[in-house]
Every structure is written in structure tokens, then in C-alpha cells.
N, C-alpha and C positions, 0 to 999 in steps of 0.2 A: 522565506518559508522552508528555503532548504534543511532536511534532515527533522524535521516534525514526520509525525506517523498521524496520521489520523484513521479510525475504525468508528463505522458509523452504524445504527443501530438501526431496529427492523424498518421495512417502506409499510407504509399504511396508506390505504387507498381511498381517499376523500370523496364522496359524491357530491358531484359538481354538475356542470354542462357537461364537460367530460370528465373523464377517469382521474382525477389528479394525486401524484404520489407525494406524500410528506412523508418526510426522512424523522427519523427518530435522533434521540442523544448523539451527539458528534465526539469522541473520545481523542482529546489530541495526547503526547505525549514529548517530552523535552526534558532538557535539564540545563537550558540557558536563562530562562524565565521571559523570552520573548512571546508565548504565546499570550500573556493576560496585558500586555501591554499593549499587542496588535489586535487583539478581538475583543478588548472593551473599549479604547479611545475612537476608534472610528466609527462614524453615525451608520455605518452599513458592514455588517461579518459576510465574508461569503467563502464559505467553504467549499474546497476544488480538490477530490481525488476519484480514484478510479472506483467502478463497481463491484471488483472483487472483495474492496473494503467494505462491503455489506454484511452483516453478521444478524444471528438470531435475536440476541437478545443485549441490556447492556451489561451485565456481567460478562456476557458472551466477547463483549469490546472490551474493558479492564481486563479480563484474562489475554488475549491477545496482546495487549498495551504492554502488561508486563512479561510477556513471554518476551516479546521483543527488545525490550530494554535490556533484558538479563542476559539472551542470547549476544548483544551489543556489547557486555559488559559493564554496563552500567546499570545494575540493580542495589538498592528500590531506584528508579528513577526519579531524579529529582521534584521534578513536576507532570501532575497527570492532571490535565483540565476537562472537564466536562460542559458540553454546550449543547442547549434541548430549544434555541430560538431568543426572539429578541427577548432584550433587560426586561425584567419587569422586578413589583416590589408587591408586597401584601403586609407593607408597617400597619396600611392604616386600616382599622376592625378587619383585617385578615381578609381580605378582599383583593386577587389579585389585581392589578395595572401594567398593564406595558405600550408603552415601552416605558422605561424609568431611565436611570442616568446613563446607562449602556448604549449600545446599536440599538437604532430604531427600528432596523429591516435586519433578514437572516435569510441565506440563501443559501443551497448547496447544489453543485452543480458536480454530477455523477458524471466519469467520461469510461466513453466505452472503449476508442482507439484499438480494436482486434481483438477485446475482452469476451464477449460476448462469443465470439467464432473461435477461440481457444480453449474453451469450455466443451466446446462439441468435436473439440479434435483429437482423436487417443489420446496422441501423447502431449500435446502440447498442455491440455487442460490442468498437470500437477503445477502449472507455474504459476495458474491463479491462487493456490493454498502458502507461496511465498509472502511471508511478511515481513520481506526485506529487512531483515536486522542484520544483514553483512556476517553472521560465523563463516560463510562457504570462501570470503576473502582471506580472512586469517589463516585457513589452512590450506590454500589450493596453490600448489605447487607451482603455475604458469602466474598468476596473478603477482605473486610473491616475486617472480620475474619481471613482467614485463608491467606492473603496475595498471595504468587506466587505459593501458594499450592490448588488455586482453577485455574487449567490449566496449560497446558502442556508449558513450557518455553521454545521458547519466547511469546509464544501466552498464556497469562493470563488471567484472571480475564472473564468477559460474553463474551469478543468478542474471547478470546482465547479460549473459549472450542468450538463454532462455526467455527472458522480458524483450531484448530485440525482437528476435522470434514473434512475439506476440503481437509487438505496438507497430515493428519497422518491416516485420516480413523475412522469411528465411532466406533471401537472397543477400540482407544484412546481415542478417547473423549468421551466415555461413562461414565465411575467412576467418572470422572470431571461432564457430566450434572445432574447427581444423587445426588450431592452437591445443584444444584440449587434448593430454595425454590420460585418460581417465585412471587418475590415480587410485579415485572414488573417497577421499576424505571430504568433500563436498556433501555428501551422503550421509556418513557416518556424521556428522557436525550439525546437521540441519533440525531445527526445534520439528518443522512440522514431518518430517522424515521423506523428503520428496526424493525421487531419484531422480538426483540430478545426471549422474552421470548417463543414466539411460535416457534422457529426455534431450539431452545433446549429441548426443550418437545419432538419434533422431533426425533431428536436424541437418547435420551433417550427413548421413544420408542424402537426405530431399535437395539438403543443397547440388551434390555429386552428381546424384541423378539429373538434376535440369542443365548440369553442365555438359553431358551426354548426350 
């Protein structure tokens, strides 16, 4: 699954026994052609990303899908797949069925990992509007150096020491934002206009300080 995007569509809130949230349209995007071969052969889809990739609406997910590819370099993206639950068919008198030849089951499993408490932190919270398309690598001066050694793998290069920050905790991402010479082309590059470079200055900060 490496290097797929997936952006997932509004929660809707089922009355049940309890509260239960059903995920809307799944928007994955590629341009190898592995997604329709791993999410229709298998009798179960289960779809695994963070809850930042929650969006209004699914326009709202294609707009993002192809911000991201273009930002990537790679616009129109080859392939953009849409997934709303298991297979089903309406051949016959227009009547849907599912499951049909596809997955019989359909899951997605939202992870929070410091998502949720980065949101409610000044600064940390711009990292959740990253939609990882990599531009801040192409032009960040230290990355262009030291390659996958400026941030913690898989979260590389400018956007990866602010995702440490999030998922690993600023004592991780610290020796990573200390690298940063804030050139600021990270900023000026970035589709959703996040400052990066002020959001790791941040960081590096709070790292300083708890070494004090």
C-alpha cells in the first residue's frame, strides 16, 4: 500500500445500540494500477488511514486526490478509485445486491496515533491540513542533503519531522528540527499553504526547552 493517498468521506452516525459511525466514499489515488487489483480480489477491503483524511464531502476527497497528485507531479493521476462498501450489482430489475463478485465485507479503520491532540495544539494542529504530496522534499535545502536522514522514516524530509511531532512525540522530532536551517521554500511550495517553517521552529523550541 505504500504511496496510495486515500481521503475519506463525511462519518454518518447510524442508530444502533450505540452510536455507530459509517465512513462514507473511500477516494484512493495511484498511478501503478495496484489498487483495483487489491480491493476487488480479496473476499474482505479494509481500509487503514489516519482521521485527518476525513473531509466534507466527496468532491471535497477528488479535490484533494488531485491536489495531491499535481503537487506530486504527477497530474492527471493515472488512477483515482472510488470505494462507498462492499460489491454489489443492480443487473437484475434494478434492484440492488450485495455482495456480488467483489469483497463481501468492507471496513475502515480511522487511526488516531496523536491526531486528535494535534489539533488542539497551536502549532502543531497545521500538520493535520498536510496532504503529503512530498513538494516541501523537492525543494528543502537539508533534505536535498541528507536524503531520508533528515526525519524519522516514514515521515521524511519538512513534512516528516512535523508528522513525527505528531504520531512519535517531540522528543523524536527534535534532533530532526535542529537540522532545519529555515530556508522557508517548504512554505512557499506547499499546496495547502502550511508554515512549515514556523511549525518547526516550534518544535525545536519544546525540544530545547525539556533539555533545560
Amino acid at each position: 500500500m505504500y504511496g496510495w493517498r486515500c481521503y475519506v468521506g463525511p462519518l454518518l452516525a447510524a442508530e444502533l445500540d450505540e452510536e455507530c459511525p459509517q465512513v462514507g466514499p473511500v477516494v484512493l489515488v495511484e498511478n501503478e494500477a495496484n489498487i483495483r487489483i487489491t480491493s476487488a480480489f480479496p473476499p474482505v477491503h479494509i481500509v487503514y488511514d489516519g482521521v485527518e483524511k476525513i473531509v466534507p464531502t466527496l468532491i471535497h476527497a477528488l479535490y484533494v486526490a488531485s491536489v495531491q497528485a499535481a503537487y506530486a507531479g504527477l497530474y492527471p493521476p493515472t488512477y483515482i478509485n472510488v470505494s462507498a462498501g462492499p460489491s454489489s450489482t443492480a443487473d437484475i430489475e434494478m434492484h440492488r445486491v450485495s455482495p456480488a463478485q467483489g469483497p463481501k465485507e468492507y471496513h475502515v479503520v480511522l487511526v488516531d496515533n496523536g491526531r486528535r491532540a494535534a489539533a488542539r495544539d497551536p502549532a502543531l494542529w497545521e500538520t493535520l491540513l498536510c496532504i503529503r504530496c512530498g513538494r516541501c522534499h523537492l525543494h528543502c535545502t537539508i533534505y536535498r542533503a541528507l536524503g531520508r536522514d533528515f526525519g524519522e522514516p516514514p515521515y521524511t524530509g519538512p513534512m516528516g519531522v512535523v508528522w513525527t511531532a505528531v504520531t512519535r512525540g517531540i522528543e523524536a522530532a527534535g534532533p530532526h528540527a535542529l537540522k532545519c536551517v529555515h530556508a522557508g521554500n517548504c512554505k512557499e511550495v506547499c499546496p495547502m499553504d502550511i508554515d512549515m517553517p514556523q511549525v518547526i521552529h516550534e518544535i525545536k523550541n519544546r525540544y530545547l526547552k525539556n533539555k533545560t
